[in-house]
N, CA, C and O atoms as a GROMACS GRO file, in nm:
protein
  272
    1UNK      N    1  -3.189   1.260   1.515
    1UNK     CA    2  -3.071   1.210   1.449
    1UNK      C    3  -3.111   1.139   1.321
    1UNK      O    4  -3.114   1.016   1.312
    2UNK      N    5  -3.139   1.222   1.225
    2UNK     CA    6  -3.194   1.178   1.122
    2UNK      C    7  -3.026   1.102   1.041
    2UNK      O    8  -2.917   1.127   1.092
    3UNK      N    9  -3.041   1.008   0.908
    3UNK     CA   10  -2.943   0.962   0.836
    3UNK      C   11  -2.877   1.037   0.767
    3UNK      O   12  -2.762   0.994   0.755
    4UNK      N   13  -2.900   1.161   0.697
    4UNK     CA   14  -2.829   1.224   0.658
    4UNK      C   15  -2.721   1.301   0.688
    4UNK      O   16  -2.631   1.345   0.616
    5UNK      N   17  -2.746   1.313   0.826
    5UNK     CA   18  -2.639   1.433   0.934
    5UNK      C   19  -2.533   1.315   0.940
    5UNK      O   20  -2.546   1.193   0.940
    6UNK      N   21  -2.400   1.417   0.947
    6UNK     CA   22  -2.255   1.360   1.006
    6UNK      C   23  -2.219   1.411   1.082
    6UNK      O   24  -2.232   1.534   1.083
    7UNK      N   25  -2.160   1.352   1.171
    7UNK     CA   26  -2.061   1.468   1.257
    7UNK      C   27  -1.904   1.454   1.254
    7UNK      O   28  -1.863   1.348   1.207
    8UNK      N   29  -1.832   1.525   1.288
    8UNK     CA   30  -1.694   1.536   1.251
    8UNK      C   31  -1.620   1.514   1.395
    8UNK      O   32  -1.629   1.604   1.478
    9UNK      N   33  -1.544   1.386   1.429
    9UNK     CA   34  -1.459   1.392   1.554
    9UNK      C   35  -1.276   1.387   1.516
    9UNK      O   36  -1.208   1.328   1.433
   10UNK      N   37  -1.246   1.488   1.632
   10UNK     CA   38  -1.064   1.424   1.620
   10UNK      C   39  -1.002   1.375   1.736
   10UNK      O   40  -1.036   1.422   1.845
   11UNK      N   41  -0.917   1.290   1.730
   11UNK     CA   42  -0.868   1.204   1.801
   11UNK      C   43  -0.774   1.324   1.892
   11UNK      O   44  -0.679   1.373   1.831
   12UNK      N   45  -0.795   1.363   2.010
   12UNK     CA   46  -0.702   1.431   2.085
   12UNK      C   47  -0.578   1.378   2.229
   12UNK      O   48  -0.506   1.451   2.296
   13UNK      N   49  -0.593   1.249   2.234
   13UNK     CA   50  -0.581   1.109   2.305
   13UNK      C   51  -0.505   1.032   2.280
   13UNK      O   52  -0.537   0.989   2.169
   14UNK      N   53  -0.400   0.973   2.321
   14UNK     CA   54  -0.387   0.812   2.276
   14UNK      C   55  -0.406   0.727   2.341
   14UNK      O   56  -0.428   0.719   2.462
   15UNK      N   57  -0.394   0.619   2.222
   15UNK     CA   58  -0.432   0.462   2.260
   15UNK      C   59  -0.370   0.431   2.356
   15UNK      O   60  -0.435   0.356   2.430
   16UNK      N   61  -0.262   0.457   2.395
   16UNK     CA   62  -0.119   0.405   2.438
   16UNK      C   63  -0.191   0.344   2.577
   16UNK      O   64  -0.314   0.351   2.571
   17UNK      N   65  -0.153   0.300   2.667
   17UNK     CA   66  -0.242   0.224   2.802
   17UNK      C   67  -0.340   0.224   2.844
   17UNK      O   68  -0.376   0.246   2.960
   18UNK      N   69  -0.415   0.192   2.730
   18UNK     CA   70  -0.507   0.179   2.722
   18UNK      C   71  -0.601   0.045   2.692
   18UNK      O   72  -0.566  -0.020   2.594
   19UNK      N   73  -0.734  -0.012   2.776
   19UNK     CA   74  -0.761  -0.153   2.747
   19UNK      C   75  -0.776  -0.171   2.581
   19UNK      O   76  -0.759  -0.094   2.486
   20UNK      N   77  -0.814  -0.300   2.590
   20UNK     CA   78  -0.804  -0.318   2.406
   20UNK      C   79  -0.956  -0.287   2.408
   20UNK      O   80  -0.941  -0.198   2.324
   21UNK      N   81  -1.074  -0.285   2.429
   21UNK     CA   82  -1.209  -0.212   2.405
   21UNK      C   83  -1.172  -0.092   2.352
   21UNK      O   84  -1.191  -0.076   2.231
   22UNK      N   85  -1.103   0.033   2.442
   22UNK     CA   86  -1.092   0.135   2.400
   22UNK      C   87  -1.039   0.190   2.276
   22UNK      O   88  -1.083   0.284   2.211
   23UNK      N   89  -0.886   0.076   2.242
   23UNK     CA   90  -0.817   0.104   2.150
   23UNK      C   91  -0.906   0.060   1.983
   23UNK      O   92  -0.916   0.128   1.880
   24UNK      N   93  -0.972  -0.116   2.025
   24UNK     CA   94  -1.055  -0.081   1.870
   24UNK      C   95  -1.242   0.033   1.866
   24UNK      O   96  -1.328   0.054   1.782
   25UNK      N   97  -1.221   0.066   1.991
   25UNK     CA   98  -1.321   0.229   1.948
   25UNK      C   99  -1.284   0.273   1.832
   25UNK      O  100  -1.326   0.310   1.723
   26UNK      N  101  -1.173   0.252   1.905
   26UNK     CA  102  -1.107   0.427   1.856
   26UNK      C  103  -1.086   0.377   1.626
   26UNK      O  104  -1.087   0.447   1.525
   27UNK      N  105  -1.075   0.258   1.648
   27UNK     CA  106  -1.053   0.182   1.535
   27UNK      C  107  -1.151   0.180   1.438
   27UNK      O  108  -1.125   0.208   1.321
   28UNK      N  109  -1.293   0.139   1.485
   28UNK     CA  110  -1.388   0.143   1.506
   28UNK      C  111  -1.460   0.256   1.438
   28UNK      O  112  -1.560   0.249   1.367
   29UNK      N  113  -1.378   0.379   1.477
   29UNK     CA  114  -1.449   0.534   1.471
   29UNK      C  115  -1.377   0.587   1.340
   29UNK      O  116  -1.403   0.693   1.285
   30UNK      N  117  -1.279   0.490   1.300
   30UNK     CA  118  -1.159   0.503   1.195
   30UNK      C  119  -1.060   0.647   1.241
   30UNK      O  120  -1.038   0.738   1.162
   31UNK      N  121  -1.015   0.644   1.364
   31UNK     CA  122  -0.913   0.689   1.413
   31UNK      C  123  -0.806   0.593   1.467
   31UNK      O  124  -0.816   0.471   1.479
   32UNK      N  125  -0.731   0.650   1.488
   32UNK     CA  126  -0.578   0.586   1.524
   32UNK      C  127  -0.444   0.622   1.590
   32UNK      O  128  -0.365   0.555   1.656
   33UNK      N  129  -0.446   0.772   1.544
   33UNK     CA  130  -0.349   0.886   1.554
   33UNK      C  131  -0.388   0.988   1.619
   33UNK      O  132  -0.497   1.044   1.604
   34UNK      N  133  -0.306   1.017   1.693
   34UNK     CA  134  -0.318   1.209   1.769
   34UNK      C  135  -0.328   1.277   1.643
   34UNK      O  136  -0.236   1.282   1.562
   35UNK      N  137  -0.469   1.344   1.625
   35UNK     CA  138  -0.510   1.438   1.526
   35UNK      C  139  -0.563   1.397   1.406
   35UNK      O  140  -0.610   1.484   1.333
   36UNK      N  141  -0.566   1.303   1.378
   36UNK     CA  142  -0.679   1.252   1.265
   36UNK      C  143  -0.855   1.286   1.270
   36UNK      O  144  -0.918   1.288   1.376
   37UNK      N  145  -0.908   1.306   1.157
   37UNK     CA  146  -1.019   1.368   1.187
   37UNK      C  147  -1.122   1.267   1.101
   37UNK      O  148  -1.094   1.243   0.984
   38UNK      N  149  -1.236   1.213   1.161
   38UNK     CA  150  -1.310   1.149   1.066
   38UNK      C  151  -1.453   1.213   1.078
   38UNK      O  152  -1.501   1.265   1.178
   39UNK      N  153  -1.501   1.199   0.972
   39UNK     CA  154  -1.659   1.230   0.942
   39UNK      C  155  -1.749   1.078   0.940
   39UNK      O  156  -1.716   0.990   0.860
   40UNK      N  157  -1.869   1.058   1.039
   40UNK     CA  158  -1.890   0.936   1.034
   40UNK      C  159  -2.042   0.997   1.052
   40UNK      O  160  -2.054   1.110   1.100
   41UNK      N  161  -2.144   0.930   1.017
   41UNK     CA  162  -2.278   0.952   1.072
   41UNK      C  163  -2.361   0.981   1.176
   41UNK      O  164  -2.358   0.911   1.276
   42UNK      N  165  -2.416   1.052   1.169
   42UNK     CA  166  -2.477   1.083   1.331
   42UNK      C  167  -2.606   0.995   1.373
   42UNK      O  168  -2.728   1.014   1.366
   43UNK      N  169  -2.532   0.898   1.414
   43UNK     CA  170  -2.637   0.751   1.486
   43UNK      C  171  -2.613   0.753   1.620
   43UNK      O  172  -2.542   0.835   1.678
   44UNK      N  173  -2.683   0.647   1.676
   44UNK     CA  174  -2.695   0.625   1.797
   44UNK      C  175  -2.590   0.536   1.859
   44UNK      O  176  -2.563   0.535   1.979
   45UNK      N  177  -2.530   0.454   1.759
   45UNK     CA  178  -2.406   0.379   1.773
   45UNK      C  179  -2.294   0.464   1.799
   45UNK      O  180  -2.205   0.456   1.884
   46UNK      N  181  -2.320   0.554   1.701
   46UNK     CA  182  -2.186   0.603   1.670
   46UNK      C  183  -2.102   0.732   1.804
   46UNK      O  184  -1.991   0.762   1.847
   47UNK      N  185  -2.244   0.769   1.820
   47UNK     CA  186  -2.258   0.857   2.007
   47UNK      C  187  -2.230   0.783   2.049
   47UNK      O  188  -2.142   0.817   2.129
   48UNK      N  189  -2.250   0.660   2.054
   48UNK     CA  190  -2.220   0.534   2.203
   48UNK      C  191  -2.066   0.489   2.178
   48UNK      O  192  -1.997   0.454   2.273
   49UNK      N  193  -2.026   0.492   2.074
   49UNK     CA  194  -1.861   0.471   2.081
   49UNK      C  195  -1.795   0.583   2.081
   49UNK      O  196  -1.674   0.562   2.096
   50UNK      N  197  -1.842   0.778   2.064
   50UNK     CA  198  -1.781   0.846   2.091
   50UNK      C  199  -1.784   0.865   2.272
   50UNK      O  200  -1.693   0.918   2.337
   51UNK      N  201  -1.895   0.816   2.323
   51UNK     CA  202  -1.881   0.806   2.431
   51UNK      C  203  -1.844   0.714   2.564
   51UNK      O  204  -1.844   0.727   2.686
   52UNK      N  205  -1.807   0.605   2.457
   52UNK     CA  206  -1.702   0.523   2.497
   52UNK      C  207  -1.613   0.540   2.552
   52UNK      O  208  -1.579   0.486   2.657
   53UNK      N  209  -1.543   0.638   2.473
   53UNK     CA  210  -1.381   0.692   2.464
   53UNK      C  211  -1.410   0.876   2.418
   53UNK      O  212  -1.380   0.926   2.310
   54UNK      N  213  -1.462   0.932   2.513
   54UNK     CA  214  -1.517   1.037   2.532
   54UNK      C  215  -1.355   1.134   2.570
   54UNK      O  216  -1.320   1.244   2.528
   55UNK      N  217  -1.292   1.048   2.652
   55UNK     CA  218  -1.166   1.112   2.675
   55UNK      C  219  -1.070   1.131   2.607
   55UNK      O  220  -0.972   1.199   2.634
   56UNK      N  221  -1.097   1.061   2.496
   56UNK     CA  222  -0.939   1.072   2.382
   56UNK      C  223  -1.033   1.132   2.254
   56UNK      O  224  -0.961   1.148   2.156
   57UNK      N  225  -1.151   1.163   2.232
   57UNK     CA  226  -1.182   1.208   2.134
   57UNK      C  227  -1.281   1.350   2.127
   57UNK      O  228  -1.368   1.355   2.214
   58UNK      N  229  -1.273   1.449   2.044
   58UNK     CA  230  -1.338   1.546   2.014
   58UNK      C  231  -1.453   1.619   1.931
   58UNK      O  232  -1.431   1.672   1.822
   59UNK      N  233  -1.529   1.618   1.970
   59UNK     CA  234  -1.663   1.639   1.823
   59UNK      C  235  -1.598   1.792   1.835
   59UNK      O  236  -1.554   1.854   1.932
   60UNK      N  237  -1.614   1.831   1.660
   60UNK     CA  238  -1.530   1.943   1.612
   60UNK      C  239  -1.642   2.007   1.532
   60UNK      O  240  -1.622   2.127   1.515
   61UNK      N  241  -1.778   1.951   1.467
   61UNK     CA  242  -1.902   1.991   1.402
   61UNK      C  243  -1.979   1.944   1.528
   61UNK      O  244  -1.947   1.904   1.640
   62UNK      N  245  -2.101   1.965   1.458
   62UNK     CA  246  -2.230   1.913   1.464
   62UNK      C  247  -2.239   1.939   1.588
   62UNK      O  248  -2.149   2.009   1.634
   63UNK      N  249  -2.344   1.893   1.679
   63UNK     CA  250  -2.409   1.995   1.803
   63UNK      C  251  -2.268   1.976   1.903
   63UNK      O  252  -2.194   1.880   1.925
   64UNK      N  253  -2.272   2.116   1.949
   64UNK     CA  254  -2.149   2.160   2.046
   64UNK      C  255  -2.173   2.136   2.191
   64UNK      O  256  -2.090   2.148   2.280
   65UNK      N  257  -2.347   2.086   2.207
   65UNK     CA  258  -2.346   2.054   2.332
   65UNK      C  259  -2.271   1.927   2.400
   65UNK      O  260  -2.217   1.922   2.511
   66UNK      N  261  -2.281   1.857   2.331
   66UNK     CA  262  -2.181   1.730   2.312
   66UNK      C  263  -2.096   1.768   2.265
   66UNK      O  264  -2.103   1.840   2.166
   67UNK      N  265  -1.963   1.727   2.331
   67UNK     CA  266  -1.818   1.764   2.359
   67UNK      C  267  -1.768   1.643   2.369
   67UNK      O  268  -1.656   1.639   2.420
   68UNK      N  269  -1.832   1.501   2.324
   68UNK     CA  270  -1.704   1.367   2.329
   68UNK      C  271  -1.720   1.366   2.202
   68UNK      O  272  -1.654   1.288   2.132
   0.00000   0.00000   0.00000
C-alpha cells in the first residue's frame, strides 16, 4: 500500500440507526448520502474505517478482493 494508490468507495447504506461511531466513519470517509462516491488513499487507516462500516460501504476500484 504504497502513497500514491487511491481507492474509490460508494456509500450503498445509511446512516439512519445507526451508532454515532458509524455515522462519523462514514463522515470521516467524506460520505454522507446513498450513492456518493469518494476517492481517498489507500492506507491502512483508511481500510480500517472502510472496515468499520464495511456494511454501508463499497470499494468500486482498486483490489476487488476487498469488497468493504
Amino acid at each position: 500500500m504504497s502513497s500514491g494508490k487511491t481507492i474509490k468507495i460508494r456509500q450503498t447504506g445509511s446512516p439512519i440507526r445507526r451508532n454515532i461511531e458509524q455515522r462519523q466513519t462514514l463522515i470521516g470517509l467524506r460520505l454522507n448520502k446513498i450513492g456518493r462516491i469518494a476517492e481517498l488513499p489507500d492506507t491502512p487507516s483508511t481500510r480500517g474505517m472502510i472496515a468499520k462500516v464495511g456494511h454501508l460501504v463499497r470499494v468500486i476500484e482498486g483490489e476487488q478482493g476487498d469488497k468493504r
